[in-house]
PDB file of N, CA, C and O in Angstrom, chain B, residues numbered from 101:
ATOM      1  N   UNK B 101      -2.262  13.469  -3.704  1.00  0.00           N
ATOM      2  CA  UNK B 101      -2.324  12.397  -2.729  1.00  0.00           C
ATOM      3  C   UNK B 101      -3.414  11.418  -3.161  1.00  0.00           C
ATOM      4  O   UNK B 101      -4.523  11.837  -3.495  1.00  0.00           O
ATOM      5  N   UNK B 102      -3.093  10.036  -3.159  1.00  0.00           N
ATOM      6  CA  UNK B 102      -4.319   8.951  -3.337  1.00  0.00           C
ATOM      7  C   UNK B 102      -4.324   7.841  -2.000  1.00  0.00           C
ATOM      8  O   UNK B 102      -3.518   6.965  -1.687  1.00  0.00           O
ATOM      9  N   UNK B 103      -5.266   8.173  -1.537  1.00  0.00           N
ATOM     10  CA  UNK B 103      -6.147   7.452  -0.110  1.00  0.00           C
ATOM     11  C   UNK B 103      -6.762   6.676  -0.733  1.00  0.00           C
ATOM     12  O   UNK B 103      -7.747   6.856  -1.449  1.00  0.00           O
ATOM     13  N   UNK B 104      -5.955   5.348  -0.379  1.00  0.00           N
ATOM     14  CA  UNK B 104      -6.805   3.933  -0.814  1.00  0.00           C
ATOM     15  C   UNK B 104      -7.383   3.045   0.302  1.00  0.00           C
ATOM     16  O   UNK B 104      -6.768   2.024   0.609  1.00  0.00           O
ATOM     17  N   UNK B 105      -8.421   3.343   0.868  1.00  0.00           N
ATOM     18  CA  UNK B 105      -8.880   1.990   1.594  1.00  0.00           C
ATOM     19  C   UNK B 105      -9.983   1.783   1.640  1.00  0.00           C
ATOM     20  O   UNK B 105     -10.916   2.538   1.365  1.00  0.00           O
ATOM     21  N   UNK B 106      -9.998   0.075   2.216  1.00  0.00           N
ATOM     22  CA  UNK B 106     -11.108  -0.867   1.803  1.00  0.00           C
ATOM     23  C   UNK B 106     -10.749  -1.723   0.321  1.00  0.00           C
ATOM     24  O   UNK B 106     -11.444  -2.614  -0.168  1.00  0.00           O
ATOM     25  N   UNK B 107      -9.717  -1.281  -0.119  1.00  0.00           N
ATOM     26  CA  UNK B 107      -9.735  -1.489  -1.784  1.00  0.00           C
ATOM     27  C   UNK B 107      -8.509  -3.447  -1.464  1.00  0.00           C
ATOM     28  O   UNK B 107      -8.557  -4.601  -1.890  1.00  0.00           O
ATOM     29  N   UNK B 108      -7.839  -2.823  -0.718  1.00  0.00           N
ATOM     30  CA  UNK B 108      -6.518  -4.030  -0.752  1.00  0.00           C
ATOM     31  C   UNK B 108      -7.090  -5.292   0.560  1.00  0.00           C
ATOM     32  O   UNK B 108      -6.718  -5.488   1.717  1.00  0.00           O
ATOM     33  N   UNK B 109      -7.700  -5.674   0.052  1.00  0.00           N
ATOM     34  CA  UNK B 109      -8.466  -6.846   0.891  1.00  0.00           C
ATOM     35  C   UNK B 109      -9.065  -7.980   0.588  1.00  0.00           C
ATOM     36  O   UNK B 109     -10.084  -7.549   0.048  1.00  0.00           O
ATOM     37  N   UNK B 110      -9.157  -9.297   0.553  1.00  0.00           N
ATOM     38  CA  UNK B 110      -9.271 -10.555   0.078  1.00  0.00           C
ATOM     39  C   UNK B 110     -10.405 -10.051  -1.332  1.00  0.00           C
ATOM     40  O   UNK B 110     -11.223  -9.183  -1.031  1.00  0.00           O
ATOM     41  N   UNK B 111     -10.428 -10.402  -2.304  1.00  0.00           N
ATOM     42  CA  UNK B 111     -10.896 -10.870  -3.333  1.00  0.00           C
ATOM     43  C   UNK B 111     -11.469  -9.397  -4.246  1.00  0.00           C
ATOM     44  O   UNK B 111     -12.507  -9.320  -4.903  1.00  0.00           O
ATOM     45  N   UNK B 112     -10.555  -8.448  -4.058  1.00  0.00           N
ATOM     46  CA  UNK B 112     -10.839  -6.745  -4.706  1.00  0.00           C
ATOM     47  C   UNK B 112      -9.617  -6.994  -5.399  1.00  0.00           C
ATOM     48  O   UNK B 112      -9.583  -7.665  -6.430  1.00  0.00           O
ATOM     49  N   UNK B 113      -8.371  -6.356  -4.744  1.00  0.00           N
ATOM     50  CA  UNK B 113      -7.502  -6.339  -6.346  1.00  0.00           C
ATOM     51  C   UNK B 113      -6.131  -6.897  -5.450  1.00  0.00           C
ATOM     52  O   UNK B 113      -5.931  -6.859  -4.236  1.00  0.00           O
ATOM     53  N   UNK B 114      -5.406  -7.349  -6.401  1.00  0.00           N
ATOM     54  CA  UNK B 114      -3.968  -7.421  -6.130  1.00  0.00           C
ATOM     55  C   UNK B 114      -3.036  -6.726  -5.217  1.00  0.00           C
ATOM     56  O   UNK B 114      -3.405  -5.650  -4.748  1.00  0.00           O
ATOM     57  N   UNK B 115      -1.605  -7.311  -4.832  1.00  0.00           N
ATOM     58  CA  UNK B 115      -1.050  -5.975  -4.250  1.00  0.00           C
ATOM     59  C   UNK B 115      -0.034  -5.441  -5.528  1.00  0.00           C
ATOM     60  O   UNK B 115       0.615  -4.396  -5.476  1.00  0.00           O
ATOM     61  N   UNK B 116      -0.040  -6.205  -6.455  1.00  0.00           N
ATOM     62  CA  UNK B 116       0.981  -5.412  -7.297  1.00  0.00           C
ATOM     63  C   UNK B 116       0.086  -3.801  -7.932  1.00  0.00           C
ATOM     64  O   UNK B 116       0.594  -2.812  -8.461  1.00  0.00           O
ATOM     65  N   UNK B 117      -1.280  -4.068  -7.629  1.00  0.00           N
ATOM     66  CA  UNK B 117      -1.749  -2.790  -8.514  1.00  0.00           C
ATOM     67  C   UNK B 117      -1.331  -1.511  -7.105  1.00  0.00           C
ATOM     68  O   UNK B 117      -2.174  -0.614  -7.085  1.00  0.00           O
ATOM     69  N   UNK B 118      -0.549  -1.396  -6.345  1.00  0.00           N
ATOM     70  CA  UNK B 118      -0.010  -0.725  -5.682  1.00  0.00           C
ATOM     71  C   UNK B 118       0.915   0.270  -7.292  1.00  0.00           C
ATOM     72  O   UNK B 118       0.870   1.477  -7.530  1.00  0.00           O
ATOM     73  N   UNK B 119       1.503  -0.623  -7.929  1.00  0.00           N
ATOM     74  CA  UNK B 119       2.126   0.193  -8.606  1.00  0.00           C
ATOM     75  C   UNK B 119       1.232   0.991  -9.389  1.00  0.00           C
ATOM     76  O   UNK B 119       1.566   2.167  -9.538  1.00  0.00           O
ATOM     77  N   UNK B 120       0.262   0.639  -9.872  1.00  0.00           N
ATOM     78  CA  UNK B 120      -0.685   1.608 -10.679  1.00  0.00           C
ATOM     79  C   UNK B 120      -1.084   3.198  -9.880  1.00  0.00           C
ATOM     80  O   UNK B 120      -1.130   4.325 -10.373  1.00  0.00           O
ATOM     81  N   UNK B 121      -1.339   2.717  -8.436  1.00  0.00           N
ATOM     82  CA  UNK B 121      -1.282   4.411  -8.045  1.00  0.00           C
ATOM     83  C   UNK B 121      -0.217   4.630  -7.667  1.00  0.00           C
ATOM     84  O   UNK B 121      -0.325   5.175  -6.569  1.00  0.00           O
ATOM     85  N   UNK B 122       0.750   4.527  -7.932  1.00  0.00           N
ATOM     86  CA  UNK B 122       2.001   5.320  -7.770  1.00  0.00           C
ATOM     87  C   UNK B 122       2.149   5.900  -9.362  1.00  0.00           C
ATOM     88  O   UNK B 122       2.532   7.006  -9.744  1.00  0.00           O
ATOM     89  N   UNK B 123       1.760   4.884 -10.031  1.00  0.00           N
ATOM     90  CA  UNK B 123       1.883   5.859 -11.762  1.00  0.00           C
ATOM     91  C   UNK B 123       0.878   6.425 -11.920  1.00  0.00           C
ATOM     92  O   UNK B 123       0.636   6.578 -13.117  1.00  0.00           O
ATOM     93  N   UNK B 124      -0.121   6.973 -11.025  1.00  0.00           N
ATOM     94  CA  UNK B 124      -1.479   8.207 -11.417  1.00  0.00           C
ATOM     95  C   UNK B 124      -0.879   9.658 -10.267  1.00  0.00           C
ATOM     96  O   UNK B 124      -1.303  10.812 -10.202  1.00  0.00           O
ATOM     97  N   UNK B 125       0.180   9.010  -9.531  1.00  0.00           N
ATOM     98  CA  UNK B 125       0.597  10.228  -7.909  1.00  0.00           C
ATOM     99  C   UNK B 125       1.532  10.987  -9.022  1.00  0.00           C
ATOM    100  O   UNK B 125       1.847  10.441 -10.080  1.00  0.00           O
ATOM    101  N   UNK B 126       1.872  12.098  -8.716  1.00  0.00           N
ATOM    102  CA  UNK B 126       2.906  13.022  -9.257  1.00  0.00           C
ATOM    103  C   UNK B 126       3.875  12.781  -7.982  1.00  0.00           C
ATOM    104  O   UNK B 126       3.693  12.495  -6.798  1.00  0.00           O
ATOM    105  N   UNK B 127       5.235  13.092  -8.985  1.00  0.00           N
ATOM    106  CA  UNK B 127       6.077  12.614  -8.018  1.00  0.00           C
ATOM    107  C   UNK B 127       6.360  13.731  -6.626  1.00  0.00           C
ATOM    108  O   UNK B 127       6.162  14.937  -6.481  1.00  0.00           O
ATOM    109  N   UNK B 128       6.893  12.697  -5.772  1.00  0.00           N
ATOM    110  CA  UNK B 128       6.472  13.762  -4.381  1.00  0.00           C
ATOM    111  C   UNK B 128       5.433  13.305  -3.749  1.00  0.00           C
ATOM    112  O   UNK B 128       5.397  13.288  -2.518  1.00  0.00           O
ATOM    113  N   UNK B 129       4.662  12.966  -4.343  1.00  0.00           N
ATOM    114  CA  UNK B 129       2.668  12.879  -3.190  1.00  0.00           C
ATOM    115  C   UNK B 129       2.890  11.592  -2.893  1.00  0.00           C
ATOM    116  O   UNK B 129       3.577  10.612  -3.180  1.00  0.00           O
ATOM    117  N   UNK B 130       1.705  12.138  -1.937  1.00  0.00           N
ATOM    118  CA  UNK B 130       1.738  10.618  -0.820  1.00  0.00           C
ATOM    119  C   UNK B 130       0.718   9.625  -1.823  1.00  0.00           C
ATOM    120  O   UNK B 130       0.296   9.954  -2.932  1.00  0.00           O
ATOM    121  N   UNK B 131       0.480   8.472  -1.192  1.00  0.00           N
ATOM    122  CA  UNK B 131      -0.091   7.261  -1.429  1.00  0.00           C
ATOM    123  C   UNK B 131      -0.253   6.610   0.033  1.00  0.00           C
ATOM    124  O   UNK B 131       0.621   6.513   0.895  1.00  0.00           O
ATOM    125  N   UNK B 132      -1.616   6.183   0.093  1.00  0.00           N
ATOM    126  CA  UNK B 132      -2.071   6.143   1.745  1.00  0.00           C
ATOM    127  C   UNK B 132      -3.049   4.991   1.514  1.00  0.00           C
ATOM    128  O   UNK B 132      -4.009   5.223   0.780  1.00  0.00           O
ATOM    129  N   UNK B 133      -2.938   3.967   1.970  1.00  0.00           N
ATOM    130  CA  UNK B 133      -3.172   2.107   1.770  1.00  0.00           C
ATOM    131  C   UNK B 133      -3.820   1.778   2.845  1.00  0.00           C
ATOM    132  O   UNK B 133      -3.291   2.330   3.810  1.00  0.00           O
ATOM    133  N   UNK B 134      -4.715   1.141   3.140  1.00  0.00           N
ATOM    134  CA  UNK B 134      -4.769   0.051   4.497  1.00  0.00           C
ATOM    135  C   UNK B 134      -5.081  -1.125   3.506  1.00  0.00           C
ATOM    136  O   UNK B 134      -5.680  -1.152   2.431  1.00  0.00           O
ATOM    137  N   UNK B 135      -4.101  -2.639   4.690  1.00  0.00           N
ATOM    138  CA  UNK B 135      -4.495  -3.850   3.705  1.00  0.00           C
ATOM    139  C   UNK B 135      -5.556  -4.376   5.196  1.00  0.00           C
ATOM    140  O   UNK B 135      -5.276  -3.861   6.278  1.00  0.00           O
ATOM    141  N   UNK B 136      -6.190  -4.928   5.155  1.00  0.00           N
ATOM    142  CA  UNK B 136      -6.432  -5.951   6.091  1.00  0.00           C
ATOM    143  C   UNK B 136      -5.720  -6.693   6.680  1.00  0.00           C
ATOM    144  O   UNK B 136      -5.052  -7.209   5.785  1.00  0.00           O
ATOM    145  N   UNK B 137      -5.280  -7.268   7.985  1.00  0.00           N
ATOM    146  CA  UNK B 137      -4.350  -8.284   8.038  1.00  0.00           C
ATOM    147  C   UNK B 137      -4.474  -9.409   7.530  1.00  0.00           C
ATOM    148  O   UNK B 137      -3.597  -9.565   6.680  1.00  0.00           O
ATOM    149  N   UNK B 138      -5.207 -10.378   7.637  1.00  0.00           N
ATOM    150  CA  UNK B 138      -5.662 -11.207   6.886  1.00  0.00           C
ATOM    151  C   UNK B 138      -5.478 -11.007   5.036  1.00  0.00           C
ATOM    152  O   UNK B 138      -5.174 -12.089   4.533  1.00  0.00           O
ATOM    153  N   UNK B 139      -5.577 -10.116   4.227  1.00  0.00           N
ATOM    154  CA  UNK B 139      -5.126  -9.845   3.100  1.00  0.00           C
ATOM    155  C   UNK B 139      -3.356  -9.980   3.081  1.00  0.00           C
ATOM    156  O   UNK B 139      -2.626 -10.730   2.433  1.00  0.00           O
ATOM    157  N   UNK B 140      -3.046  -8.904   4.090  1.00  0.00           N
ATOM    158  CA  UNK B 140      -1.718  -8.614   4.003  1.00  0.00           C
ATOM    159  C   UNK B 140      -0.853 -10.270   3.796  1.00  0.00           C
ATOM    160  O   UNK B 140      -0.169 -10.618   2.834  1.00  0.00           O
ATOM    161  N   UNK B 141      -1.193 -11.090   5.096  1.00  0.00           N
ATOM    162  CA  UNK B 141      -1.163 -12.166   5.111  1.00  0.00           C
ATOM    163  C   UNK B 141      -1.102 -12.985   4.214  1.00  0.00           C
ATOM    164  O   UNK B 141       0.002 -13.494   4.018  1.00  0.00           O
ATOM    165  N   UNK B 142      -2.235 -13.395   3.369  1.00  0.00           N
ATOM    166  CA  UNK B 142      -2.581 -14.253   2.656  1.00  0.00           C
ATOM    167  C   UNK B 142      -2.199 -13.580   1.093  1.00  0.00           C
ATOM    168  O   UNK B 142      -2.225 -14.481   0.256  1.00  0.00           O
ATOM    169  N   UNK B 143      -1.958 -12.637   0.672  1.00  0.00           N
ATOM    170  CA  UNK B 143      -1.777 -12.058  -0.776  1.00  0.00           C
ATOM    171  C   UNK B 143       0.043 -11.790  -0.582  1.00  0.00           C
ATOM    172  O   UNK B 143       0.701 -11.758  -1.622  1.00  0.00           O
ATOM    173  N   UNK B 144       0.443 -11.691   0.161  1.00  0.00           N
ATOM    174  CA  UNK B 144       2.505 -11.408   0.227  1.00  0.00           C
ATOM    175  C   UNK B 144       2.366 -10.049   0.222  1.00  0.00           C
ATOM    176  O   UNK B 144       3.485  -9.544   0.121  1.00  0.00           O
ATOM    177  N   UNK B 145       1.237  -8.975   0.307  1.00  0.00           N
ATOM    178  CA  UNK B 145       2.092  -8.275   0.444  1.00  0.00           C
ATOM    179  C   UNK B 145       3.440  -7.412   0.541  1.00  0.00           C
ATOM    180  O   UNK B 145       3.971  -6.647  -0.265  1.00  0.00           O
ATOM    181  N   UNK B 146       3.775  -7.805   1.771  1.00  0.00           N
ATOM    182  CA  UNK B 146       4.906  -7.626   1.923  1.00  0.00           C
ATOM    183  C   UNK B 146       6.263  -7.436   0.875  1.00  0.00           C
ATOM    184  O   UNK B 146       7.099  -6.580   0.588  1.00  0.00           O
ATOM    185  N   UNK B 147       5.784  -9.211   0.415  1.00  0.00           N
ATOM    186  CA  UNK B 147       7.131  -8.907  -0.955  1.00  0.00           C
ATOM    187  C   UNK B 147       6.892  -7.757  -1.820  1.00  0.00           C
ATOM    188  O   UNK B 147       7.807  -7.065  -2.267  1.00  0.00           O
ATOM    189  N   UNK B 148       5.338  -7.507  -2.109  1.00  0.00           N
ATOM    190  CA  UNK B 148       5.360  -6.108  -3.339  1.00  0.00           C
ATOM    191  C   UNK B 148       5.668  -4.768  -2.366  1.00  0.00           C
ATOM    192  O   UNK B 148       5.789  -3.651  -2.868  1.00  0.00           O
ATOM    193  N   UNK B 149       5.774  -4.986  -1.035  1.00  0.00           N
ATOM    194  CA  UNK B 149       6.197  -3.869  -0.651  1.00  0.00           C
ATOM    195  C   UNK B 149       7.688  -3.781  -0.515  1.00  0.00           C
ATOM    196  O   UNK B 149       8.194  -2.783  -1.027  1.00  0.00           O
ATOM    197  N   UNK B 150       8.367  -4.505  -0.014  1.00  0.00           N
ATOM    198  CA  UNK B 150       9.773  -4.510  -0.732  1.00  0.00           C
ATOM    199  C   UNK B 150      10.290  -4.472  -1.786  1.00  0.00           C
ATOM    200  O   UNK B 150      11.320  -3.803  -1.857  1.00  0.00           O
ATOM    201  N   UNK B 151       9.774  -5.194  -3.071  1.00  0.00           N
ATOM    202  CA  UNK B 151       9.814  -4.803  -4.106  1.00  0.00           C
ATOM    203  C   UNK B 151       9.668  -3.586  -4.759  1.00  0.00           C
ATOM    204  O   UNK B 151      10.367  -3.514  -5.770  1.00  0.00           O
ATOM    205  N   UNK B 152       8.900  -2.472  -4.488  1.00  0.00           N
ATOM    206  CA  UNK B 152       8.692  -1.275  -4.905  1.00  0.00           C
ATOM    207  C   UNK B 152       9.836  -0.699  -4.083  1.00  0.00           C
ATOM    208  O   UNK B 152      10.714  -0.385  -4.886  1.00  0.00           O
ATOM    209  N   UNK B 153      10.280  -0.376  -2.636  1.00  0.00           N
ATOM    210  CA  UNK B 153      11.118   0.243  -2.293  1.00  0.00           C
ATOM    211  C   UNK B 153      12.437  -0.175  -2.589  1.00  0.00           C
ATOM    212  O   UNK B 153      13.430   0.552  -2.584  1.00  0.00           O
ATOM    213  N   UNK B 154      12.396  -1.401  -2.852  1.00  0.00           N
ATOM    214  CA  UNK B 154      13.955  -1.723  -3.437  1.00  0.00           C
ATOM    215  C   UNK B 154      14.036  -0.659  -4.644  1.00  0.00           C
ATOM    216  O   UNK B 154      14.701   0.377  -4.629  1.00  0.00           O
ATOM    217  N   UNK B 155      13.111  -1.191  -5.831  1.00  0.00           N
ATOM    218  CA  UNK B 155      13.271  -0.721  -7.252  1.00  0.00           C
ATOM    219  C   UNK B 155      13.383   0.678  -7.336  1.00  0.00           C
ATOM    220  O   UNK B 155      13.609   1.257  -8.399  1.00  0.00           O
ATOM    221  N   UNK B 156      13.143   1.582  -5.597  1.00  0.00           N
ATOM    222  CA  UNK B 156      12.878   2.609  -5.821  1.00  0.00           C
ATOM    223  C   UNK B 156      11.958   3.411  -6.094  1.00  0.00           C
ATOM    224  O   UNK B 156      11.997   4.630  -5.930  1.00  0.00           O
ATOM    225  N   UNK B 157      10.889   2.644  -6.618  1.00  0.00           N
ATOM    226  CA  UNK B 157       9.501   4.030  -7.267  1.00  0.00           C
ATOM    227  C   UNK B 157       9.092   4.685  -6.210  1.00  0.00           C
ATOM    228  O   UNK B 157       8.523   5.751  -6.440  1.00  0.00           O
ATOM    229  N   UNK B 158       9.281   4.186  -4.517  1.00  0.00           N
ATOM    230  CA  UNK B 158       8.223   4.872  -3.402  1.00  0.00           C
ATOM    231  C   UNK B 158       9.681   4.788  -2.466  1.00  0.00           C
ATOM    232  O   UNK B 158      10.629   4.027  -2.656  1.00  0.00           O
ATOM    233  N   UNK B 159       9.561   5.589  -1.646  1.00  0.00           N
ATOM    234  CA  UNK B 159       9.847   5.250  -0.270  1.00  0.00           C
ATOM    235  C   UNK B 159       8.600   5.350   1.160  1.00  0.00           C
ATOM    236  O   UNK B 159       7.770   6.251   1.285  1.00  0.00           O
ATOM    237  N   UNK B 160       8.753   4.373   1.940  1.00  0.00           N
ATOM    238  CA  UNK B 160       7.593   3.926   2.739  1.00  0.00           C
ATOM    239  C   UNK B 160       7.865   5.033   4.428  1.00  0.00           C
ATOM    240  O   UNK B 160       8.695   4.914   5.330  1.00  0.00           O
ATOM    241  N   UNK B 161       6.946   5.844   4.254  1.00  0.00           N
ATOM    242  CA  UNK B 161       7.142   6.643   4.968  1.00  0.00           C
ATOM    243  C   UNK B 161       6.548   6.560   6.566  1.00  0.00           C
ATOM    244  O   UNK B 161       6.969   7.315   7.443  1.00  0.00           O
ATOM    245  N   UNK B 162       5.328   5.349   6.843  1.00  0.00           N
ATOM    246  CA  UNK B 162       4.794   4.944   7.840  1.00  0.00           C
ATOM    247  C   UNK B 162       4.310   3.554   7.108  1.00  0.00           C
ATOM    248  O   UNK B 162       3.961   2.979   6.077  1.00  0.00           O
ATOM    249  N   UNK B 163       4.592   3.501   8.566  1.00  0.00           N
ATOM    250  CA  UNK B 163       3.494   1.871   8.384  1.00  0.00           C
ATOM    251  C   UNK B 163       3.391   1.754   9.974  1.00  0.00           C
ATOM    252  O   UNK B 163       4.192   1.928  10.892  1.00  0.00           O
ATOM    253  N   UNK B 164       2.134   1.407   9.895  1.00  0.00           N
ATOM    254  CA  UNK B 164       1.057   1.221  11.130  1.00  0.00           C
ATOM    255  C   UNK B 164       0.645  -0.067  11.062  1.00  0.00           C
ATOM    256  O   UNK B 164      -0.287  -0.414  10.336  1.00  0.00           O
ATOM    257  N   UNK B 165       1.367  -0.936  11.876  1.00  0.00           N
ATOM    258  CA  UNK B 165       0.504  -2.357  11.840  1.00  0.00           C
ATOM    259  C   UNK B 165      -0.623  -2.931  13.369  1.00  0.00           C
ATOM    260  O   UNK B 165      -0.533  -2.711  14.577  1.00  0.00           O
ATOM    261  N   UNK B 166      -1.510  -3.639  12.615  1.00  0.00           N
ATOM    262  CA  UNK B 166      -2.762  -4.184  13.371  1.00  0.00           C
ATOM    263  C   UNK B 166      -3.424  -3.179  14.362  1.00  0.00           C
ATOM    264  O   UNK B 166      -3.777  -3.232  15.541  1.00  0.00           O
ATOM    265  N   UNK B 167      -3.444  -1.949  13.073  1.00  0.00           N
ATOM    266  CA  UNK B 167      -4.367  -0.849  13.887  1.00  0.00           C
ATOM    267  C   UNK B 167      -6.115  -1.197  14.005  1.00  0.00           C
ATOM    268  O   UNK B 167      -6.729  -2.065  13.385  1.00  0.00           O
ATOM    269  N   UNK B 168      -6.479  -0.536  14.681  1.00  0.00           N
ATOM    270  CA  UNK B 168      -7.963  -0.356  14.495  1.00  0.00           C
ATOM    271  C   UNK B 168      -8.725  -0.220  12.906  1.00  0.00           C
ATOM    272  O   UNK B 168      -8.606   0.840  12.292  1.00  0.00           O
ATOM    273  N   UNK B 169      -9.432  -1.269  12.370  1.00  0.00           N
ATOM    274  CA  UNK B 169     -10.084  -0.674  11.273  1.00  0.00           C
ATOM    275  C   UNK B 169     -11.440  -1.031  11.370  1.00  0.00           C
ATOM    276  O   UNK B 169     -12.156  -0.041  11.220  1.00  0.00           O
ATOM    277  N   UNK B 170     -12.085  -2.108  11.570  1.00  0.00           N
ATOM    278  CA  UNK B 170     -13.829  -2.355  11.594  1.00  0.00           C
ATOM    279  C   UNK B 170     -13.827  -2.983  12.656  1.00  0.00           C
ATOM    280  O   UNK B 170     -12.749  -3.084  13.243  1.00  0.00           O
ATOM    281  N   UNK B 171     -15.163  -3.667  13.295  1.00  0.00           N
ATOM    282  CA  UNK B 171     -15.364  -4.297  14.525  1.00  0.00           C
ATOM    283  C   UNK B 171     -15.137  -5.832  14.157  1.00  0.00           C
ATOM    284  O   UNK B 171     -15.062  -6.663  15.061  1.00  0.00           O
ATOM    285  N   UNK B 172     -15.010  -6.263  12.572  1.00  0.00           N
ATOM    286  CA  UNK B 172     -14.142  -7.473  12.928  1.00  0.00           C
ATOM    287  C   UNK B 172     -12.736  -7.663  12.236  1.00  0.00           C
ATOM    288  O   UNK B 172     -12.412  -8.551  11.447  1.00  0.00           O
ATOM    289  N   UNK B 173     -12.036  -6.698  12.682  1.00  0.00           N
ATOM    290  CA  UNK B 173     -10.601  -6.900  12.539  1.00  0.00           C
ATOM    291  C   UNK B 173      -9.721  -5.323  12.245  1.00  0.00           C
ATOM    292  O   UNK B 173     -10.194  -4.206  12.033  1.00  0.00           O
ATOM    293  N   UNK B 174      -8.337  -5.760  12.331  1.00  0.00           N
ATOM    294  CA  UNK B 174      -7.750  -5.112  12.218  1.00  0.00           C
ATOM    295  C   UNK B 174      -6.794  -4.963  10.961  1.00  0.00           C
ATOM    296  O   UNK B 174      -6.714  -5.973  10.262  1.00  0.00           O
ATOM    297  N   UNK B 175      -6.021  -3.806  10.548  1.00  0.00           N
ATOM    298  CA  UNK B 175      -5.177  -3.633   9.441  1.00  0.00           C
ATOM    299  C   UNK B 175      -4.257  -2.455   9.815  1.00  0.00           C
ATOM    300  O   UNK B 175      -4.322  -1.612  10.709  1.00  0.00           O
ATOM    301  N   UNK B 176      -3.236  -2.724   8.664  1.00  0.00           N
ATOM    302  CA  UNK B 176      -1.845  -2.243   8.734  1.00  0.00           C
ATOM    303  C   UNK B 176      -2.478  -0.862   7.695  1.00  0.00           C
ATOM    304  O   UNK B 176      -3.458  -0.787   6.954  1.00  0.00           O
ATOM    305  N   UNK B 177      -1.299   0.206   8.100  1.00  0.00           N
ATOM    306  CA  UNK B 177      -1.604   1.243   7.271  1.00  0.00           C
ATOM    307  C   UNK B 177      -0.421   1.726   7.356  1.00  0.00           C
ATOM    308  O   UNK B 177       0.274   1.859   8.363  1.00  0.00           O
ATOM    309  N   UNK B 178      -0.029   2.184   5.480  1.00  0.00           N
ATOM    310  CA  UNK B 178       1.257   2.427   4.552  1.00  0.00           C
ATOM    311  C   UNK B 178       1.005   3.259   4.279  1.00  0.00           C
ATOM    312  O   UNK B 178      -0.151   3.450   3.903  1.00  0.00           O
ATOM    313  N   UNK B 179       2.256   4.611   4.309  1.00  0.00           N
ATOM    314  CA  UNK B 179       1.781   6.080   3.678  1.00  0.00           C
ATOM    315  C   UNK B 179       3.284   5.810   2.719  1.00  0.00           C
ATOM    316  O   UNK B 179       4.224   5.245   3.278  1.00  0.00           O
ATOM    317  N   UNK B 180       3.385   6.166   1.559  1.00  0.00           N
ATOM    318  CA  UNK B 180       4.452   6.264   0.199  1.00  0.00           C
ATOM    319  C   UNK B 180       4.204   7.542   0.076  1.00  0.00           C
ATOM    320  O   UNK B 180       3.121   8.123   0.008  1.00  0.00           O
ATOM    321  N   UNK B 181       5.779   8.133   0.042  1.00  0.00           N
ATOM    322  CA  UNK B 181       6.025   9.027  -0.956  1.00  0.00           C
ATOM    323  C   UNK B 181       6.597   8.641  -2.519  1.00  0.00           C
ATOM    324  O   UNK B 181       7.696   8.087  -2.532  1.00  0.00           O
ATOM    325  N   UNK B 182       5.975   8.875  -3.771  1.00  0.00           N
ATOM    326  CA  UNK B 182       6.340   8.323  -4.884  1.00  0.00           C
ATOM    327  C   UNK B 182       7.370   9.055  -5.331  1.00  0.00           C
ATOM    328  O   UNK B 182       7.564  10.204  -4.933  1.00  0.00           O
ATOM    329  N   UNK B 183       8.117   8.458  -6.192  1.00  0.00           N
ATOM    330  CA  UNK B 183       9.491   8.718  -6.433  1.00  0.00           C
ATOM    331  C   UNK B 183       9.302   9.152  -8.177  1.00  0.00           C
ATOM    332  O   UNK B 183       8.345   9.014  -8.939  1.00  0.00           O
ATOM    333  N   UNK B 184      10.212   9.532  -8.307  1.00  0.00           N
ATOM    334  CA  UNK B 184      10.328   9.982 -10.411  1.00  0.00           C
ATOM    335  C   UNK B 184      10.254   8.828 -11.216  1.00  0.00           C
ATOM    336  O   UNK B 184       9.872   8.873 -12.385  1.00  0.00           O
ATOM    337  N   UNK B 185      10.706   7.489 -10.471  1.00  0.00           N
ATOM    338  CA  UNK B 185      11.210   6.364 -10.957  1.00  0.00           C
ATOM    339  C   UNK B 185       9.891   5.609 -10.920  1.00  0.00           C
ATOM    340  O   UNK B 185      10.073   4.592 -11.590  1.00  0.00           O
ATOM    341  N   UNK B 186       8.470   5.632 -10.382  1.00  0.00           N
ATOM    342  CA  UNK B 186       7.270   5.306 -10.456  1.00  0.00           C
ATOM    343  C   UNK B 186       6.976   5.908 -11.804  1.00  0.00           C
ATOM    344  O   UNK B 186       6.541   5.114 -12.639  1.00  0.00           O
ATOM    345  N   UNK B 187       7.117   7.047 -12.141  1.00  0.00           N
ATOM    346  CA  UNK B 187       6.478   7.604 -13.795  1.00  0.00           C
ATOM    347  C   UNK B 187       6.760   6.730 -14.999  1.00  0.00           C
ATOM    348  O   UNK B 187       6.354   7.063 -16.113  1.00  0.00           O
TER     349      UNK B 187
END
């Protein structure tokens, strides 16, 4: 399992490096994200998250949006199971 947060948020990394921990997960394990909303927002997100479940490497097993994360703001939280097709 790889628990990523704090990491996907204005000016740290991309959302395509989503695919990079799906190619360090063995297939089967989770992958566990929070973006910021404001990130989610402003970086598309979204499209790299459709993009990966289209292509197949993950299927998106939760998503939690505009949960609780710090006292100034909130974020979405993505749990992936990675697929064979991530390797």
């Amino acid at each position: 399992m790889v628990l990523c947060r704090g990491v996907f948020t204005s000016g740290h990394v991309p959302p395509d490096t989503l695919l990079r921990l799906f190619e360090m997960t063995v297939k089967g394990g989770l992958v566990i994200v929070s973006t910021r909303t404001a990130y989610y927002e402003q970086m598309h997100y979204q499209d790299v998250n459709d993009q990966i479940i289209a292509q197949g490497k993950a299927a998106l097993l939760l998503n939690l949006r505009d949960a609780p994360y710090t006292n100034d703001g909130n974020a979405h939280y993505w749990v992936y199971a990675v697929s064979s097709q991530a390797l």
